[in-house]
C-alpha positions as CSV (number, residue, x, y, z in Angstrom):
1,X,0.0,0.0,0.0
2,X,1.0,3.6,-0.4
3,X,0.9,6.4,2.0
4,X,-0.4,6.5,5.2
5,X,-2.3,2.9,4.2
6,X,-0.4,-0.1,5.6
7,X,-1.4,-3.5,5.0
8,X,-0.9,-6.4,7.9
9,X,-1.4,-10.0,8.1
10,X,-2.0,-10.7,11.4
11,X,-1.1,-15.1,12.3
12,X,-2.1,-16.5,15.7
13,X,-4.1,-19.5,16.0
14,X,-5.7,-17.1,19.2
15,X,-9.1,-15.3,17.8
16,X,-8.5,-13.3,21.1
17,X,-5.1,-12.3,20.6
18,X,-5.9,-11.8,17.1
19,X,-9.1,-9.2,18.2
20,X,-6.4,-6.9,20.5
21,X,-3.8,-6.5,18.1
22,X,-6.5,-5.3,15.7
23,X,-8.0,-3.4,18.4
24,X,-4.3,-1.8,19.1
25,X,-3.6,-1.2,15.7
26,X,-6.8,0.9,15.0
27,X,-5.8,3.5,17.7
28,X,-3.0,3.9,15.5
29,X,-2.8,7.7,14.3
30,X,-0.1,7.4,12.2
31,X,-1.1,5.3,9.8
32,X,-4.5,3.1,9.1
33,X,-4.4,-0.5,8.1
34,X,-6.2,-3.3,6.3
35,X,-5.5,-6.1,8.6
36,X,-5.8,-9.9,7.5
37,X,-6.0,-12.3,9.4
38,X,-4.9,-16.1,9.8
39,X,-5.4,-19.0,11.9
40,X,-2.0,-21.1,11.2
41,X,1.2,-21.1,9.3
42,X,-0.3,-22.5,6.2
43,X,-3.1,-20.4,5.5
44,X,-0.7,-17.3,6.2
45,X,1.8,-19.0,3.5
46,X,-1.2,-19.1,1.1
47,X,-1.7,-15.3,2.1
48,X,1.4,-14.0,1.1
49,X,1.4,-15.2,-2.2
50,X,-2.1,-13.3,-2.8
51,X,-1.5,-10.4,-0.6
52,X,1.4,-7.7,-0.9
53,X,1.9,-7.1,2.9
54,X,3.9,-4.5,4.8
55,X,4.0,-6.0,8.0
56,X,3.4,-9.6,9.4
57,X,2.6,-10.1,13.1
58,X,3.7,-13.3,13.3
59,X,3.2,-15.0,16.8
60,X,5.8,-18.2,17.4
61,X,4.0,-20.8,18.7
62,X,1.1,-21.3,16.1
63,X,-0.8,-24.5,15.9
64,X,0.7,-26.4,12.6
65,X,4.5,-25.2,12.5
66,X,6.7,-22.2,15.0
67,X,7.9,-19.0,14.1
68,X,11.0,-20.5,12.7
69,X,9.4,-23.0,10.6
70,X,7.3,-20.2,8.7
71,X,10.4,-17.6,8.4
72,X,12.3,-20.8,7.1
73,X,9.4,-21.9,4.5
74,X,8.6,-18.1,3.7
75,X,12.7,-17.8,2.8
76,X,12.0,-20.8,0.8
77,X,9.4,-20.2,-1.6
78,X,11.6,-16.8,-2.5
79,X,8.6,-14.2,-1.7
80,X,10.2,-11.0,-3.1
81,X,10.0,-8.3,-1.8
82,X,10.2,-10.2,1.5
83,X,7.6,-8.7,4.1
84,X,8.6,-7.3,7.4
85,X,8.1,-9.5,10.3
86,X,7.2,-8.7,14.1
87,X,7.7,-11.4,16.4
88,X,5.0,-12.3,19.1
89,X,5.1,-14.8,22.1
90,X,4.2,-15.4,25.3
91,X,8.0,-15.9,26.1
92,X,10.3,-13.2,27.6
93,X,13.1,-16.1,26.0
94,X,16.1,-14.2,25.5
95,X,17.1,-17.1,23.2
96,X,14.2,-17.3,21.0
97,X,14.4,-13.6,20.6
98,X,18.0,-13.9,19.1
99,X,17.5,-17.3,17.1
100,X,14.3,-15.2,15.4
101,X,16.5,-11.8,15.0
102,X,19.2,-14.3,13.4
103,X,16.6,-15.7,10.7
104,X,15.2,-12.1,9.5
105,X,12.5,-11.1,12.3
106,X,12.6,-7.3,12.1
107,X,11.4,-6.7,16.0
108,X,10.1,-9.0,19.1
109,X,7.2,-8.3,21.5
110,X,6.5,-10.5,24.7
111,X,2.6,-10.5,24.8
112,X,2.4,-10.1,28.6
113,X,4.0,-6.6,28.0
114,X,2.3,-5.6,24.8
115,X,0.4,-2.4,24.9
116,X,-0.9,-0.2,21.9
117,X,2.4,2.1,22.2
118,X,4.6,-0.5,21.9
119,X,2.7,-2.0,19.1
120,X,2.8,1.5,17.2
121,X,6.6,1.9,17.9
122,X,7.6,-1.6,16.5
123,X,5.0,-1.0,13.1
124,X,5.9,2.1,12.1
125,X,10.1,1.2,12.7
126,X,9.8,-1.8,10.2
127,X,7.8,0.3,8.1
128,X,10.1,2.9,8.1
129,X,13.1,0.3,7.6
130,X,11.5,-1.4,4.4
131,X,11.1,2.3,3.2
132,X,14.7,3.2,3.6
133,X,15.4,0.5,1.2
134,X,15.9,1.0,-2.6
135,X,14.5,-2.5,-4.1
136,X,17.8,-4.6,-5.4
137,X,16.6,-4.3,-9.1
138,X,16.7,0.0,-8.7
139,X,20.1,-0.2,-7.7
140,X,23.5,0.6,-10.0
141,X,25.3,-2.6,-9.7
142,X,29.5,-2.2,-10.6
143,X,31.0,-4.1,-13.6
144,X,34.5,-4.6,-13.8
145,X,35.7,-5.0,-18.2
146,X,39.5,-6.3,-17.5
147,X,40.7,-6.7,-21.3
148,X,43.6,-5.2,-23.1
149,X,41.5,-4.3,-26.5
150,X,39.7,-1.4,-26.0
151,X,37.7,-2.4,-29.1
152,X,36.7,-5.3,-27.2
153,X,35.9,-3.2,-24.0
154,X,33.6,-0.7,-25.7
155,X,31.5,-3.5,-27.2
156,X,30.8,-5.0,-23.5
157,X,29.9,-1.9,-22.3
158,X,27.5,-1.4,-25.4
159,X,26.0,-4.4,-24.8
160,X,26.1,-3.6,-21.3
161,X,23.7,-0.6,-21.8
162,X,21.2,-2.4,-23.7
163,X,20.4,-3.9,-20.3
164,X,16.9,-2.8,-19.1
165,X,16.6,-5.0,-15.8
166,X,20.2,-3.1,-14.4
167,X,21.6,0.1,-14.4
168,X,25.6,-0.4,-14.5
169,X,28.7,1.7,-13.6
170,X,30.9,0.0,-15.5
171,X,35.1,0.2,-14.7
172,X,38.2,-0.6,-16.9
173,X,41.1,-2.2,-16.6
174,X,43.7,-3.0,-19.6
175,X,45.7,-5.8,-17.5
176,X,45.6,-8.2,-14.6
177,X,47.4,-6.3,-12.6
178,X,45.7,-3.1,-12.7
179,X,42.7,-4.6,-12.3
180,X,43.4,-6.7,-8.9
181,X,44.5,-2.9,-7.5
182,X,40.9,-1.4,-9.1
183,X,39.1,-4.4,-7.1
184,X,40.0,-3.4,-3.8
185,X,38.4,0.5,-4.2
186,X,35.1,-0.5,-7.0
187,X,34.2,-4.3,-5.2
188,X,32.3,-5.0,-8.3
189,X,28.9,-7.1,-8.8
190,X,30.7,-8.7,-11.8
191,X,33.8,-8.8,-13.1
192,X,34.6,-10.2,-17.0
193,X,38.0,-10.8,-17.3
194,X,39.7,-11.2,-21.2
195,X,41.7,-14.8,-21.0
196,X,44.7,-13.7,-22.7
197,X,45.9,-10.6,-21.0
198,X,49.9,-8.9,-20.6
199,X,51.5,-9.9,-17.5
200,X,49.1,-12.2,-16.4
201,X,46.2,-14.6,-18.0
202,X,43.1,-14.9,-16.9
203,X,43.8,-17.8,-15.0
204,X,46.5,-16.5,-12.3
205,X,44.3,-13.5,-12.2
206,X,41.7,-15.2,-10.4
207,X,44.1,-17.0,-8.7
208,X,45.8,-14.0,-6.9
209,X,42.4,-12.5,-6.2
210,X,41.2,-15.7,-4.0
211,X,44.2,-15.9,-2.7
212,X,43.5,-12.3,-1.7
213,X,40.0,-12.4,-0.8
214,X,40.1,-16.2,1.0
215,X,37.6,-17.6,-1.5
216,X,36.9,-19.9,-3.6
217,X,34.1,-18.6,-6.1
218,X,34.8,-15.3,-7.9
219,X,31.9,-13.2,-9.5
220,X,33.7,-13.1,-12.6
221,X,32.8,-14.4,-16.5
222,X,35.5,-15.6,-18.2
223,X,35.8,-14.7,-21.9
224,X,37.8,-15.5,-24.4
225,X,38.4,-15.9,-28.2
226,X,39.2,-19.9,-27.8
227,X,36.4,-22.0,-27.8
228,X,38.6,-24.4,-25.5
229,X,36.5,-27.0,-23.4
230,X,39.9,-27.2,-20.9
231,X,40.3,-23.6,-20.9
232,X,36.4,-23.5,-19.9
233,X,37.5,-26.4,-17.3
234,X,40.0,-24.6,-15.3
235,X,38.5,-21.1,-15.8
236,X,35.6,-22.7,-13.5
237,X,38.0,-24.5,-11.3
238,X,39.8,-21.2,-10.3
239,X,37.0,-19.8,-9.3
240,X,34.7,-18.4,-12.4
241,X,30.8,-18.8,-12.7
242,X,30.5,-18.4,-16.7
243,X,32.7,-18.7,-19.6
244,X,32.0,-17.1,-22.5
245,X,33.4,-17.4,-26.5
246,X,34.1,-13.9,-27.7
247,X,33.2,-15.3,-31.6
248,X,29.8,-16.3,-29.7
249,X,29.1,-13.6,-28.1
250,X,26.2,-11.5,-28.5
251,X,24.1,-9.0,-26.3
252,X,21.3,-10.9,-25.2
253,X,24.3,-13.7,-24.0
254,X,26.4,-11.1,-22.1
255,X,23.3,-9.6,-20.1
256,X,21.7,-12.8,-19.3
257,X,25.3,-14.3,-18.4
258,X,26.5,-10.8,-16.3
259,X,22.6,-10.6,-14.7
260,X,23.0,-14.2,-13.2
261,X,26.2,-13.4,-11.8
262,X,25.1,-10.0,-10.2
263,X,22.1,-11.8,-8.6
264,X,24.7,-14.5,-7.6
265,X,27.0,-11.8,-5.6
266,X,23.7,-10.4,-4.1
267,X,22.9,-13.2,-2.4
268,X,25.9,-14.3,-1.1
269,X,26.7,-10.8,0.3
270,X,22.9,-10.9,2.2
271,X,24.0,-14.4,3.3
272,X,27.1,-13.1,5.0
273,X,25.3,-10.1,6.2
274,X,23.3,-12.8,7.5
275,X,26.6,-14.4,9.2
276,X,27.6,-11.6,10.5
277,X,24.8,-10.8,12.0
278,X,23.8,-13.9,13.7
279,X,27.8,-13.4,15.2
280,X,27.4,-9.8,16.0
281,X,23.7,-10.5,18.0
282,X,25.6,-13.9,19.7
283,X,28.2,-12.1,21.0
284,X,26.5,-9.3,22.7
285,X,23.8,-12.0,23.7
286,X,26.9,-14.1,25.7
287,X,28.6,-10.5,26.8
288,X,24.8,-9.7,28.4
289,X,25.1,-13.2,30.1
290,X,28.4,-13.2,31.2
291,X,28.5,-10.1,32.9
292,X,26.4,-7.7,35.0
293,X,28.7,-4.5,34.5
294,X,26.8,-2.2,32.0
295,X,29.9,-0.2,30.7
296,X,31.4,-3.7,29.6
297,X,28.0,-4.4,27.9
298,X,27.8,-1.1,26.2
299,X,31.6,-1.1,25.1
300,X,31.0,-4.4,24.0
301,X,28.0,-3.3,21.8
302,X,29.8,-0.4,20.2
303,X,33.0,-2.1,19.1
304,X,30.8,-5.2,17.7
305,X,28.4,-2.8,16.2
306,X,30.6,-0.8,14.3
307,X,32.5,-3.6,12.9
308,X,29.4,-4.8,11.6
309,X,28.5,-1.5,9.9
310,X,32.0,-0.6,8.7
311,X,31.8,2.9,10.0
312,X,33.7,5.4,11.6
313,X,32.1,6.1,15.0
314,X,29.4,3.9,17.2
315,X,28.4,6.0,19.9
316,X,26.0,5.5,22.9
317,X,24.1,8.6,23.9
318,X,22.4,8.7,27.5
319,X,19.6,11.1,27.9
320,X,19.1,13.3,31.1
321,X,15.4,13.9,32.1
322,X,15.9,17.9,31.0
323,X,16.9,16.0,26.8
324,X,20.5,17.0,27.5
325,X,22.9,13.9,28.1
326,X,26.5,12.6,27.8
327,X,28.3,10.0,25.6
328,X,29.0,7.1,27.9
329,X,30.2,4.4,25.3
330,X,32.4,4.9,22.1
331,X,33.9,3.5,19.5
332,X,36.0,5.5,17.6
333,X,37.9,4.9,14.2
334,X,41.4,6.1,13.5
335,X,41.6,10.0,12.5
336,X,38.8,10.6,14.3
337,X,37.6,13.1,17.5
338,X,36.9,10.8,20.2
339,X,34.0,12.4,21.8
340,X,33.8,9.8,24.4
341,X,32.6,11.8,28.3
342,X,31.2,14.7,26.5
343,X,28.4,16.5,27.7
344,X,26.1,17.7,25.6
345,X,23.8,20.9,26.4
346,X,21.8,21.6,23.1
347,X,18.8,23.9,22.9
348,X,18.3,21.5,19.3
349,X,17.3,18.3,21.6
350,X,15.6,20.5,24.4
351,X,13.0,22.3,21.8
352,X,11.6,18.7,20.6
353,X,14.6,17.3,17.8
354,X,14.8,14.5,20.6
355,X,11.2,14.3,21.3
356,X,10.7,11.4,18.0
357,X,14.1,9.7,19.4
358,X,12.3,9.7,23.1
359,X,9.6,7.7,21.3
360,X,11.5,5.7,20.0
361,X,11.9,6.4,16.3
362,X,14.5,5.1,14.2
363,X,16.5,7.1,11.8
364,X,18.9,6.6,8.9
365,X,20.1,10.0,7.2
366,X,22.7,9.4,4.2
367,X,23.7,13.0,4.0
368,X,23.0,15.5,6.8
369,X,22.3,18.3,4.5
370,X,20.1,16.9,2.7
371,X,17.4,15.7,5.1
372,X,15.8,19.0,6.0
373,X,16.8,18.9,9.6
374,X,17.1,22.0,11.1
375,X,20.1,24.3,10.9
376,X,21.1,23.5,15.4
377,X,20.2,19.9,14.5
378,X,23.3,20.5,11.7
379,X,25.1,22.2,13.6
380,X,25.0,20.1,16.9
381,X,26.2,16.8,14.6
382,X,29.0,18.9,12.7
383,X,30.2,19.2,16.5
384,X,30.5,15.4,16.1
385,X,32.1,15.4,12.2
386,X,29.1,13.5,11.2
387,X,28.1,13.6,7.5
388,X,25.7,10.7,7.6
389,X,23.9,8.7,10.5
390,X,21.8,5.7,12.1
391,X,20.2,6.3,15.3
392,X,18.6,3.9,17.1
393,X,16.8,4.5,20.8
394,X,17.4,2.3,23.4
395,X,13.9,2.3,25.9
396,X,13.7,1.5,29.4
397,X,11.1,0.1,30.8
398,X,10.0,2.3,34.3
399,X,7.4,1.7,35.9
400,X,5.9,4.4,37.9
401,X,6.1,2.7,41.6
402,X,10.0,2.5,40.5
403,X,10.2,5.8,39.6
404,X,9.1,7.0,42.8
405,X,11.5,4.3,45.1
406,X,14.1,6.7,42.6
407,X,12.9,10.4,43.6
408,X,12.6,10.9,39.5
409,X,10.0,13.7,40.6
410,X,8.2,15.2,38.0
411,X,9.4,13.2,35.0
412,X,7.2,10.5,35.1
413,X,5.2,11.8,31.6
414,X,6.0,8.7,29.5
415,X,4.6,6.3,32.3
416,X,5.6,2.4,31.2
417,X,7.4,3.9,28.1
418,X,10.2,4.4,30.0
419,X,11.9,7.4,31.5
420,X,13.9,10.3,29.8
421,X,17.4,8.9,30.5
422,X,17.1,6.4,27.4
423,X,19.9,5.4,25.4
424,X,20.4,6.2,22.1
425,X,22.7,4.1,20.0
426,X,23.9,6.4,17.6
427,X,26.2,4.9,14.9
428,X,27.9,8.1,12.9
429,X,29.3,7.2,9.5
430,X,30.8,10.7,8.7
431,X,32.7,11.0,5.4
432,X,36.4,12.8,5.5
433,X,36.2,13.6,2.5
């Protein structure tokens, strides 16, 4: 759906459960939604191919299969786009929480501590997530021509253009060597490599770049003017995925061939996104367990986190009840301000730019001076050399009994939302240049 229109597909085999989270979502003032509904995990299957959903509210334990079992079968039958997912159950299980994060769940609820707000916050976050995204087929995907005939090279990058299902950015090299140096800065979807090449063939090209890279299966199409079944042989034992016959060669058999091996490198990169996130959720799920001291935790988080996002600076932000706050966990790349201790006292936060982060909004921002924020909200993250951002609050749960046994007078507006000293996990990826 478009706009303010969301459509959900609500699966638990409860007609109770089912009636409150339709209930909840109706109170909704953000957006309104057409809500499906289903009884088990095969009727819900059957939904998804008739249905194009935004959301799924998904609870675990469902009558013919778990929350696992669907996520599994729904990754199986290759729905694309893939929908959203919010995990319920009646279990506050810290591992089923990280075994259905690891396996593409978006967000988790415990039932027992569901309320509309809570509902609201985790809907409109995946919504706002699957938004951010530019579908895989929208994006420019890198080619990599390494051949030393530039007559050659300009009719690949013809046919290349022909391409309707791919816009390419497309990168030359003349020999092997240049090109294993243009590999480390352009990382390309696809790389078709000229058999014959000065310095180097083909061959001990892809053999120095898995050497390099540790592994065994290159996104790269061999091509050459031999049609040579042994040459075709070892091209695909060094690594290759295609070989094709330059005398052969037409348009239609270079897109189809360089499409297969694009969608090929997508896959495995979301695969070891995948990895790599089911490693980075482990080890802060071990680091919760094995210790009880939150500044180990946090510093913990930030080092993990940033390595997962390959940016410059993961930051933990601690709110005070007044919106100012201090940085109380850092991690900082080389070159870089630390900013770790500081204190920050901004009439930007104060005057409401913290008030959506205090609710618990997500935001991504690829460029600061393009998202219409206001000129102290630029100005406060210049202070920090940011140029593009993720934030993600962290709430705490207070309740109000709690906030009393504390003396927290006069800041108990958010009630069960959580008091005003939340975290907020904000990962900076600014841009030296």
């Amino acid at each position: 759906m478009t706009g303010n229109s969301q459509t959900v597909l609500i699966v638990d085999d409860s007609a109770e459960d089912r009636a409150v989270y339709r209930r909840y979502l109706l109170q909704d003032a953000t957006y309104t939604y057409q809500i499906f509904e289903s009884e088990s995990g095969e009727e819900a299957l059957q939904l998804c191919h008739q249905i194009k959903l935004d959301v799924i509210l998904l609870d675990f334990l469902l009558p013919d299969m778990d929350g696992l079992e669907f996520l599994n079968e729904l990754k199986t039958q290759q729905f694309s786009p893939f929908p959203p997912i919010v995990m319920l159950t009646g279990q506050g299980n810290e591992a089923i929480a990280v075994q259905v994060m690891q396996n593409g769940v978006q967000n988790y609820l415990v039932k027992g501590q569901l309320t509309p707000e809570s509902l609201h916050l985790a809907i409109h976050n995946v919504i706002d997530l699957s938004q951010q995204t530019t579908p895989f087929e929208q994006q420019t995907r890198t080619i990599l021509i390494v051949d030393n005939c530039a007559k050659d090279r300009a009719t690949y990058r013809s046919y290349l253009l022909q391409d309707s299902t791919y816009n390419y950015q497309i990168f030359e090299s003349e020999s092997g060597e240049e090109a294993l140096q243009s590999y480390l800065w352009v990382k390309p979807d696809a790389i078709l490599l000229e058999f014959k090449l000065p310095g180097m063939d083909g061959l001990e090209f892809l053999n120095q770049l898995k050497t390099h890279l540790h592994r065994t299966q290159l996104p790269a199409i061999m091509i050459t003017g031999q049609g040579d079944e042994a040459i075709a042989v070892q091209a695909i034992k060094n690594g290759a995925q295609d070989y094709l016959v330059k005398s052969n060669l037409t348009s239609a058999t270079l897109c189809r061939a360089t499409k297969t091996i694009v969608q090929q490198t997508h896959l495995q990169g979301l695969l070891e996104q995948s990895q790599e996130r089911q490693r980075l959720i482990s080890a802060i799920a071990l680091r919760i367990r094995q210790s009880l001291n939150l500044n180990e935790i946090l510093n913990t988080t930030v080092n993990e986190v940033r390595q997962f996002l390959t940016c410059d600076r993961v930051v933990v932000y601690q709110f005070a009840p007044d919106m100012s706050g201090d940085i109380v966990a850092e991690s900082v790349a080389p070159g870089w301000t630390p900013a770790l201790g500081t204190t920050i006292q901004d009439t930007c936060f104060q005057t409401g730019a913290g008030e959506n982060y205090r609710q618990g909004r997500k935001r991504a921002i690829d460029n600061i001076y393009e998202a219409e924020l206001t000129n102290c909200h630029i100005n406060l993250l210049e202070q920090f050399e940011v140029k593009a951002n993720l934030v993600v609050p962290i709430l705490l749960r207070v309740d109000r009994e709690e906030e009393r046994e504390r003396g927290s007078v006069g800041q108990g507006d958010m009630g069960d939302r959580g008091d005003k000293g939340d975290k907020g996990d904000k990962g900076d990826k600014g841009d030296k240049g």
